[in-house]
C-alpha angles and dihedrals in degrees: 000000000000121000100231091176090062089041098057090047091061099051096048098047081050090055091049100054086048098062092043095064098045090047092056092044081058093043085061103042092056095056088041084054092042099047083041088056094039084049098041096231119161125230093253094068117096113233125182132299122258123215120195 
């Protein structure tokens, strides 16, 4: 018999982790948004890139 318990752990640590990450992918975009718009550069100019 399966162990659902087990299962259903899985699958939310897995969700949690998830939303971590995208959270944190927003996180940075916003303060990448927010330094471009304090430096006036434009979207054409190449800035560095982010590894999560």
């Amino acid at each position: 018999m399966p162990d659902y318990k087990e299962m259903y752990l899985i699958m939310v640590r897995a969700t949690e982790k998830a939303l971590r990450i995208l959270i944190e992918a927003q996180q940075t975009c916003e303060e990448l948004a927010m330094a471009e718009d304090e430096t006036g550069r434009t979207d054409g100019e190449k800035s560095e890139s982010i590894t999560i």
